[in-house]
N, C-alpha and C positions, 0 to 999 in steps of 0.2 A: 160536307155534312151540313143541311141548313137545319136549323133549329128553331122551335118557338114553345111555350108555355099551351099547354092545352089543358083542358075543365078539369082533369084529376089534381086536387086540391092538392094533395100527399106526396105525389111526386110528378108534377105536371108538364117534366120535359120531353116533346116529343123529336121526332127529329124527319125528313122525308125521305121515303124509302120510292122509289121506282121500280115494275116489275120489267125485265127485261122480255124481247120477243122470244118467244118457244121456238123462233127459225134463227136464233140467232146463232156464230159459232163457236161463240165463248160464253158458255154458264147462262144459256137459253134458259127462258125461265123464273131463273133466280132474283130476285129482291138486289139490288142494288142502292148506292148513293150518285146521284147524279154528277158526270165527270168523262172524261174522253181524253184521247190523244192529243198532244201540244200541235198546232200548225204553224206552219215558218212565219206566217204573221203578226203572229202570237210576239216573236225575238224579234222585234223592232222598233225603228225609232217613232214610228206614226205609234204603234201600241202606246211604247210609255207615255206620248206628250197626251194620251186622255186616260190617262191613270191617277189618280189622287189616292194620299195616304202612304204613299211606298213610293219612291224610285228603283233603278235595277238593281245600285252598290247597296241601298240596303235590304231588298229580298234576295240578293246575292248571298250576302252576309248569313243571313237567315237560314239557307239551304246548305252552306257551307259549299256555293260552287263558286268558282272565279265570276261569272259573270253571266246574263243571258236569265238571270234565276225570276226577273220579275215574268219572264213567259208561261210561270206556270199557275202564279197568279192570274194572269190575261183567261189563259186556256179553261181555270176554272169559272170565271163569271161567262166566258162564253158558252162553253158544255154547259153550263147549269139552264141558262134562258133558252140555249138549242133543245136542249132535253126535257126542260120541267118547263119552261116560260117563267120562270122566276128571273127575275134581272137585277142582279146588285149596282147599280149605277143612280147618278145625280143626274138632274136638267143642270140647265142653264142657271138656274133660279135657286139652285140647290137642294130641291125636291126629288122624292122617291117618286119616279114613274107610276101612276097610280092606275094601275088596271081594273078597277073599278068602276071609273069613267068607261061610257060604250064608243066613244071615240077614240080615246086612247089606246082600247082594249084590241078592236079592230085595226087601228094602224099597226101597233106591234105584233098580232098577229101574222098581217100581209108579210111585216119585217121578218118574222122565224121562215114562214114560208117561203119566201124569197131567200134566206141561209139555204136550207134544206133544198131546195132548190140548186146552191152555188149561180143564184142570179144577181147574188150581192156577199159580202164577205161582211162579216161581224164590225170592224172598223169601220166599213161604209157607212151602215148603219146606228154605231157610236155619231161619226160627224154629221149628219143628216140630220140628227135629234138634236144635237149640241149638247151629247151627254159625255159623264166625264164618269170610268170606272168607279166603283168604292171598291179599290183592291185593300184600303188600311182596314176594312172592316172582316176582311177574311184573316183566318189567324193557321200557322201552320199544326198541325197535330200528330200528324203521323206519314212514315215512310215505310212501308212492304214491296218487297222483291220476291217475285215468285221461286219457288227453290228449282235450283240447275234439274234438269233431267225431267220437265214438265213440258209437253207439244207446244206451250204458245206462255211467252214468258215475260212479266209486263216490271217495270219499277215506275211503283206507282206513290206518291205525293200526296196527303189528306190534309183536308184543311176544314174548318168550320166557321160556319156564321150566321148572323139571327137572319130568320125571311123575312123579307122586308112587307113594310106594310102594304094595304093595300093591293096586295097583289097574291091572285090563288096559282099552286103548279095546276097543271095541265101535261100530263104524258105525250109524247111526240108525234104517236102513232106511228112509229118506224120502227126505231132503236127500242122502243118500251110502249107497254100493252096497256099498263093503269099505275095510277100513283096514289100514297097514301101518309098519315101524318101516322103514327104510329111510338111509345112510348116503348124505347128500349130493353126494357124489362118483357113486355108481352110481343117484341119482335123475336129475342131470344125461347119464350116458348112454345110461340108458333113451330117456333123452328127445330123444339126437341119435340114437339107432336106430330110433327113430317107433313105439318102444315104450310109454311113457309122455307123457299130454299134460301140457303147463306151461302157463300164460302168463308173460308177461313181468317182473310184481314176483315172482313162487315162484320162477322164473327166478335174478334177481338175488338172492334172500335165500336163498336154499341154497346161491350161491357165496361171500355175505357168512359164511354159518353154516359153510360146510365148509373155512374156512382154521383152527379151530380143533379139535384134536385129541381134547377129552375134552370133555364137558359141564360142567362146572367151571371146564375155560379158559374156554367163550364166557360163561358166566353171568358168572363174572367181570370179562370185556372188556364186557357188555352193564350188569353193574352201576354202570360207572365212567363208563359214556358222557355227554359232555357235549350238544350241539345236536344234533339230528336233524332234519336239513333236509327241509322237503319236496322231494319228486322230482315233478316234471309232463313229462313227455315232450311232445314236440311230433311232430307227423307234418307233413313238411313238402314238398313237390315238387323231385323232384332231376332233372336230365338221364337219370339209368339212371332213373328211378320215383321212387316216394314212396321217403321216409324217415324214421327215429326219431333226433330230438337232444334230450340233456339239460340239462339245466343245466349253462353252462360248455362248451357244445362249439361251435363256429364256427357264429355264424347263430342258432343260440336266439334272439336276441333281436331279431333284425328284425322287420319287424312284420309281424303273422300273416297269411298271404295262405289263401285259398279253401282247404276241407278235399279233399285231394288223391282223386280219382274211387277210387285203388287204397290206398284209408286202411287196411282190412284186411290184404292182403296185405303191407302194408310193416312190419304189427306183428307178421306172422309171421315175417318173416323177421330182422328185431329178433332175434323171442325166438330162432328158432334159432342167430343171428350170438351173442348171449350166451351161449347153452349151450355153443357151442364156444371162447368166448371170445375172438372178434375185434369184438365192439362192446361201446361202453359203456366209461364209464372211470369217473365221479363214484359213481356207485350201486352201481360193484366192488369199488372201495376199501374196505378193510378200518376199521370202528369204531374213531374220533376218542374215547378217554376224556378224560374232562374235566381230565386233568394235561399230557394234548398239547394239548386247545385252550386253556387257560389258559396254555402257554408261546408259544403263536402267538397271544394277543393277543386 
């Protein structure tokens, strides 16, 4: 989730929202945060030695896996510049890539092209520039796993950070159709006037993101955070239909009976029951820094 302060004085956090392709096979269409699948290059040793800010033991740490954890850091500064052309990364010099400049703008162009392409691989183009990641400036926020008994099933890693200057997204023209800066509050009711599509974690993590006012509050709230639990939803059969419970809601934890015939419809109506904010309680909750979960033990 990149972030930056836009003209609304009052609450002027916006954050960038990408529209996925209408041909696409998962959630065509839908409004997105810019993000993709890890690639084996991502868990290596060339990745870490142009990463600054983190090493792998401690976004290991972070994600609470043994090892291999800074790849998902990698994977997000790569998805973000493959997909928006936003590029979290230093020169040489210690400068933000300034796509402003029409020389700059145009070389890093050819460079996504050449990705998109697979005429060059994202590292090549790190050492080429003599740029070095800013994976310290991305901060982790949230973990969703899509619930058992759904056709294509993703555990997916959210992280946030401010956009960098200088530099506008731009949509891929592939993966995504158009992009837009957009304040949290009026993402969500685009999306309860069936103007804009969500699913159910962009859902939850624009209400997580829109209780803070500037982008410097949530970086800061995002910087302090202690655990991030994962969230796995359950789709479970209720007397009115199916339904969505989280972790901690009454019945989670019975034991999991038959994927309910109306499993779809029940996650739509989820995600609208979020938007308007009558379901959902664990995943609404505002970000635990690690000085409240240290005083709760």
């Amino acid at each position: 989730m990149v972030v930056r302060d836009g003209p609304d004085r009052a609450a002027p956090l916006e954050v960038l929202m990408l529209r996925r392709s209408l041909r696409a096979d998962f959630v065509g269409g839908a409004h997105v945060f810019p993000g993709g699948a890890l690639d084996p290059t991502d868990a290596t040793a060339r990745a870490e030695r142009v990463c600054t800010g983190r090493d792998d033991a401690g976004a290991s740490a972070i994600l609470g896996v043994g090892s291999g954890g800074l790849a998902y850091w990698v994977a997000a500064v790569r998805e973000c510049f493959e997909e928006s052309g936003l590029l979290l990364a230093r020169t040489a010099d210690g400068a933000i890539p300034a796509f402003d400049d029409p020389g700059v703008a145009a070389r890093f162009s050819l460079h996504r092209e050449r990705l998109h392409a697979r005429a060059a691989s994202f590292l090549d183009v790190c050492e080429e520039e003599g740029l070095t990641l800013d994976v310290g400036a991305l901060h982790y926020f949230a973990h969703w796993i899509t619930p058992e008994g759904a056709a294509r099933r993703y555990d997916t890693r959210f992280f946030v950070a401010a956009a960098p200057e200088h530099q506008t997204p731009t949509h891929d023209a592939r993966e995504t159709i158009s992009e837009m800066w957009v304040r949290p509050a009026d993402a969500l009711e685009r999306h309860r006037a069936g103007a804009m599509e969500l699913i159910l974690p962009t859902i939850c993590n624009l209400q997580a993101i829109g209780r803070f006012g500037t982008a410097a509050d949530l970086l800061a709230a995002a910087s302090a955070l202690g655990d991030v639990p994962a969230i796995l939803p359950r789709v479970v059969a209720g007397s009115g239909g199916a339904r969505v419970l989280l972790p901690g809601d009454p019945g989670y934890e019975d034991p999991a009976p038959a994927v309910p015939p109306d499993f779809d419809s029940a996650v739509r109506r989820a995600s609208m029951q979020a938007a308007e904010g009558t379901w959902g309680s664990q995943s609404l909750s505002p970000p635990r820094s690690r000085r409240s979960h240290d005083a709760r033990g």
